[in-house]
N, C-alpha and C positions, 0 to 999 in steps of 0.2 A: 374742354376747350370751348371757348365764347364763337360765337360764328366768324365776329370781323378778322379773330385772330385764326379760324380754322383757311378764310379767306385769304390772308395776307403768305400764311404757310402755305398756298397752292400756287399765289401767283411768285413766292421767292423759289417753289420746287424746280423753275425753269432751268435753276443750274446744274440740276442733276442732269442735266444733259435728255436723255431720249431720244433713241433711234425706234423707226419701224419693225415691227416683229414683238411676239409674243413670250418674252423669255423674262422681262421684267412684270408684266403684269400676272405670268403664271407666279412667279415668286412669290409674292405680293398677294393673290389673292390665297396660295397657300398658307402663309404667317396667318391668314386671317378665318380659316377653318373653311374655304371654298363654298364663300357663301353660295354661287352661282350653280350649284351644284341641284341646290336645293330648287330653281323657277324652273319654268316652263317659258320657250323664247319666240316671239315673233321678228324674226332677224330681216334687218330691210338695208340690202344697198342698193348703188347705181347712183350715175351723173345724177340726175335733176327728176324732182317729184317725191323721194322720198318722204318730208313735212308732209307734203300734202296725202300720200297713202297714205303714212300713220298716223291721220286726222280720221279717215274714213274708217281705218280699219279700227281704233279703241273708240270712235261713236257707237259703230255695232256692235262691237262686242260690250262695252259699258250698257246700251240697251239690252241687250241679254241676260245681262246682270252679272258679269266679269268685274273682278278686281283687274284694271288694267295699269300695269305700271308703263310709263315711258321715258327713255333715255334721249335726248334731245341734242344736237350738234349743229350749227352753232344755235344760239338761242337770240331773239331779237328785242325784249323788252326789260329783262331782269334774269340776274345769276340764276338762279335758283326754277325758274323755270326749265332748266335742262333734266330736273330731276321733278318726276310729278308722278302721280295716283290719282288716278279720274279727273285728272284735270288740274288736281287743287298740285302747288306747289310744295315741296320738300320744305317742312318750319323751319326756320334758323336755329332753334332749340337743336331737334335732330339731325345737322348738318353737323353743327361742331361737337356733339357728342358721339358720333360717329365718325368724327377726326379723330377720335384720341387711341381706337387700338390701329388706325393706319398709321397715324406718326410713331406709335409704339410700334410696329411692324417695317417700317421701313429703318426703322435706328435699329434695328436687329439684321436688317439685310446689309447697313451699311458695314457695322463690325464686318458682318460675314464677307465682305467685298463683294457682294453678287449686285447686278443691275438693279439701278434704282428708277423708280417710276417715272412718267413724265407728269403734268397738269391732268391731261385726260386721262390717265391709265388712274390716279388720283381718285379725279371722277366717276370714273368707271366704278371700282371698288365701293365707294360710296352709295353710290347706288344699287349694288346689287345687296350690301349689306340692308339698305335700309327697304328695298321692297321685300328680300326673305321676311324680314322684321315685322314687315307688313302684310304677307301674307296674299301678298296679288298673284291672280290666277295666271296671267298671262306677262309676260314683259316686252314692249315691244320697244327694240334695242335698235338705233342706227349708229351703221358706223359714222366714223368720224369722218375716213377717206380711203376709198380702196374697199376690202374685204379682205381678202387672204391673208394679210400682214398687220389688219385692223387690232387694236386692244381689245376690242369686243367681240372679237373672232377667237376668243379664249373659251366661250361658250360651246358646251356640246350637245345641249338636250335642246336639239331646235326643233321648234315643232314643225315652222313653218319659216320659209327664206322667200324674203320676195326684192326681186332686181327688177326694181323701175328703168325706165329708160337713159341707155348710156350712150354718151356720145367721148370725144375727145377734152379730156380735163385732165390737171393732176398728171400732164405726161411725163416730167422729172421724176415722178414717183411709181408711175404707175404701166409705163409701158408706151411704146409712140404710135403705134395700131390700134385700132377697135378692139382685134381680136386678144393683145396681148391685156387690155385695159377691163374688156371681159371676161377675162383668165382670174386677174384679181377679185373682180367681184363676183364671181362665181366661186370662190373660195368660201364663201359663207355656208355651200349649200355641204349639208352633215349625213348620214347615213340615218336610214330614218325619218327624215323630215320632209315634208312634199315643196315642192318647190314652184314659187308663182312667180310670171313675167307676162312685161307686154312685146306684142310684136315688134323684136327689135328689126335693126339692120343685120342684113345676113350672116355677117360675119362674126357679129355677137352674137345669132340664136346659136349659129350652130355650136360654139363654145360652150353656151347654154346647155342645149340639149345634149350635145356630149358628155360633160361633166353630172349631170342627172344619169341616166344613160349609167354611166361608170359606177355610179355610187347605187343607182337601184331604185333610184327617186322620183314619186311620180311628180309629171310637168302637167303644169297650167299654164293656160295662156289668155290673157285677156285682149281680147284685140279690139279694138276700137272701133272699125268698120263692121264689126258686126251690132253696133250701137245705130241706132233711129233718133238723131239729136231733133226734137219737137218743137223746142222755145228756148229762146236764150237770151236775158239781159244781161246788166251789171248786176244784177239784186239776185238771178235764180236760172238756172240753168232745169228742162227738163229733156228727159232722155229713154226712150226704150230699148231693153235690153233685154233677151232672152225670154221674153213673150210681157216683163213686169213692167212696169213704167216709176223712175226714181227722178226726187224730185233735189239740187243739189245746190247751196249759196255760196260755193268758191267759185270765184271769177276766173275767165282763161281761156281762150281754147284749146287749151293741154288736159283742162280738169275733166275733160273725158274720158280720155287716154288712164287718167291716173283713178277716175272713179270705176274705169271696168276694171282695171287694174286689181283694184281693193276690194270688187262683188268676187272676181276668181278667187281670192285668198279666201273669203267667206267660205268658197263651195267650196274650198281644198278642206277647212277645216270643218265643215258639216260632213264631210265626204271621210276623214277622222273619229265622226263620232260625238261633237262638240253640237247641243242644240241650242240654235238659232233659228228664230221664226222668220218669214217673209214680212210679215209685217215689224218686227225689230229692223231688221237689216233695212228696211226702206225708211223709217223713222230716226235711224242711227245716220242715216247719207243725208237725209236734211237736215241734221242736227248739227252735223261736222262743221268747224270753224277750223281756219287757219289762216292769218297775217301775212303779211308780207310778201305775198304771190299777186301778182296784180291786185291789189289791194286801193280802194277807191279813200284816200283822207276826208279829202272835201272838194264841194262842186261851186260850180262859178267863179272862178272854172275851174274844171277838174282836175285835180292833183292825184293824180297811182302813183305808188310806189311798189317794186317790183323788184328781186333780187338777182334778175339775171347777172348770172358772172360766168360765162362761157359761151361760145357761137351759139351750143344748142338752144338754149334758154333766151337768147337774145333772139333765134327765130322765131321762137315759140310766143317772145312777147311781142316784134312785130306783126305776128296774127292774128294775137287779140284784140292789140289796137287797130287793125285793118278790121278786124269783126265788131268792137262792141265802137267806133268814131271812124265810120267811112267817108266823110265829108269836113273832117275834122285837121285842122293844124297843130302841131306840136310845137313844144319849147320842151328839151329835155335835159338833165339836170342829171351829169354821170361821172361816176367816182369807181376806182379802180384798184384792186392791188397790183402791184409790177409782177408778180408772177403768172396771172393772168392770159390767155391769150387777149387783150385786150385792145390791140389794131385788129383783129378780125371783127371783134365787138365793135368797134369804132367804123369799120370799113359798113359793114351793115346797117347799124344803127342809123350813122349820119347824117347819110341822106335823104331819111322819112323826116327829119325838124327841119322847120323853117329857122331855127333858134338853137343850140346846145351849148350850156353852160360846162366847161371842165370843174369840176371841185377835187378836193382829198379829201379822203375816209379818213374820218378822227381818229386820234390816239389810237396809232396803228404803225406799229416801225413797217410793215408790206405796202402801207399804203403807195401809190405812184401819186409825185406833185402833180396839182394841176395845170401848171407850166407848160410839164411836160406833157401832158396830157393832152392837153393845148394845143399844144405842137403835132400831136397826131390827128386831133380833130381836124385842124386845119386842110389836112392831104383831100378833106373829102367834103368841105366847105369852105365859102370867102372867109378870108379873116374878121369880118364886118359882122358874121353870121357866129362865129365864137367868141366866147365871153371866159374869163378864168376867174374863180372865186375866191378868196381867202379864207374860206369856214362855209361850213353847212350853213350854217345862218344867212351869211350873206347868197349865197349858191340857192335858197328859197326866194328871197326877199327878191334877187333881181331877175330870178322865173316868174314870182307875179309880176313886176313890175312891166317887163316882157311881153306877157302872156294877155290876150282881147277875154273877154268873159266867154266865148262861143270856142278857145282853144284849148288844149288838153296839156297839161304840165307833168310828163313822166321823170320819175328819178328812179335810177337802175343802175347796175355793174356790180350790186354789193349787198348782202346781209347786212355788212355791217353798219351802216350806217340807218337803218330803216330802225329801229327804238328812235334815235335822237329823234331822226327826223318827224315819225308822228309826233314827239310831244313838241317841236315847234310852231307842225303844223294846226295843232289846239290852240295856239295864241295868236294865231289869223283871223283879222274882221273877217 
């Protein structure tokens, strides 16, 4: 099968329905001789940060000299970047040639009447086939949403589970407490496998630790005040840790949080048996890239785009922009899905712009109008002070328009729309 058409089979698979739980993609990866069987797994859930650990953690271990495969959700620039080895993307050759015993395998489960896969479970499959194929030492797998019920929680040979920091998301699916939302992603962690986090909120360590605890599983902890943050721009953050001093180019005041984060995973897996030198692991943290996290497009004036879609993340990016533009005005440019907690987004955000344009996230049936978006913004500025867009395009064009060269033009609420939006932002004088 040619790519477009292995493409076109993933995006019509949406009919086969797909519920949460693990009973179609066990199917499925059995018709297909469990390939998953065969890797070695660095499993990473939790609300907000996992991109950015699993940028830290396949830098250092790719400087060590690891085949690192990664599993990607959602992806921001191109398909096929959800599927990668050291970086490079999954060829379209072996995408659609590695369609063809999955579609042979699900037209055998359909005779059978047993569950059939969703897009992601799809994915998933794909991917495990084609890193076995490849021979990567490590895979470092995120879920999609959740853990305990994840398609990628089909996985058993974990070496290493690490739960970035979780707040309230995903509560239709996931539970309406910390604790019970905890519960779910602490389902990644396997007997056997050591298990990393940062210092959550109480009610989610102790979920944490309990479930470790149960299963036998030694805990890490990477806590962020035990960090010596030295210097920090837009361009490089430096930081001491643990007597070392690392030197780190993801923007944020979170990316500290999420780079002790990714040093604990290191020690849990040196602490395994896995060699890693001090100098790899400091060379792998200034190497680390990743997108769409406060992410700087262009200056004069500054344009970040940022994926916050939930309160936690919308905190996290009000204190970036209070850290890296303390004397600085906003015009902010925010697009939302309707399932979203997105009036708490709106309640917060709001009132730090002088300016906020409503948009919709493109070709997106979740998307929420901007209308109506509008309409929330309003509760927490004059109507004079909200704007509604018709497209991202225009939603850019009337932020600069907007925006003095000395203010800062943030777009947030969404993944999805930060591909488009950088290659817009390339065709700006």
């Amino acid at each position: 099968m040619d790519y477009i058409k292995a493409r076109t089979y993933i995006d019509e698979s949406h009919r086969f329905g797909g519920e949460m739980g693990l009973e179609a993609i066990t199917c499925l990866l059995e018709k297909l001789g469990n390939p998953h069987e065969a890797l070695q797994f660095i499993h990473i859930a939790g609300t907000n940060g996992k991109g950015s650990v699993g940028a830290y953690l396949a830098a250092v271990l790719q400087e060590a000299g690891y085949r690192i495969g990664r599993f990607i959700s959602p992806t921001l620039y191109e398909y096929r970047e959800r599927i990668q080895i050291n970086g490079v993307y999954i060829e379209e050759e072996a995408f659609g040639r590695l369609m063809d015993p999955v579609v042979k395998a699900i037209g055998e489960l359909e005779e059978e009447h047993k569950p059939l896969p969703s897009p992601f479970e799809i994915e998933t499959a794909i991917s495990f086939l084609y890193y076995k194929e490849k021979k990567c030492d490590f895979v470092l797998l995120e879920c999609g949403m959740g853990g305990k019920t994840d398609a990628t929680n089909v996985i058993r040979n974990t070496k290493l589970a690490v739960i970035t920091s979780i707040s309230m998301d995903h509560m239709e699916y996931l539970g309406n407490t910390l604790g019970e939302i905890a519960g779910q992603k602490a389902g990644i962690i396997k007997p056997g496998s050591r298990v990393v986090t940062c210092r959550q909120e109480k009610e989610a360590m102790d979920v944490i630790e309990r479930e470790s605890k149960k299963l036998g599983c030694p805990l890490y902890v990477g806590d962020k005040t035990e960090a010596e943050l030295v210097t920090a721009d837009l361009d490089h953050m430096v930081f001491r840790y643990q007597k070392e001093i690392y030197t780190i180019h993801l923007a944020g005041s979170h990316q500290l949080e999420n780079a002790v984060l990714a040093l604990a995973g290191i020690r849990a897996l040196q602490d395994t048996g896995y060699q890693i030198s001090g100098e790899q692991i400091r060379s792998g943290m200034e190497k680390a890239r990743w997108n769409g996290r406060f992410t700087i497009l262009k200056k004069d004036p500054y344009l970040v785009v940022d994926g916050a879609h939930n309160p936690d993340a919308a905190r996290k990016l009000q204190e970036s922009l209070r850290m890296y533009f303390p004397n600085r005005e906003f015009v902010f440019l925010m697009g939302v899905f309707r399932d979203k907690q997105y009036e708490t987004i709106a309640e917060r955000m709001a009132p730090m712009a002088r300016e906020i344009i409503a948009m919709e996230t493109p070709d997106n049936p979740r998307a929420l109008p901007a209308k109506e978006l509008g309409g929330v913004l309003c509760r927490y500025k004059t109507p004079k002070q909200v704007h509604v867009a018709d497209s991202l395009e225009e939603a850019l064009q009337l932020g600069m328009k907007l925006a003095g060269k000395e203010d800062v033009i943030v777009a947030f609420g969404s993944l999805s729309f930060i591909g488009d939006l950088t290659k817009l932002s390339e065709n700006l004088e």
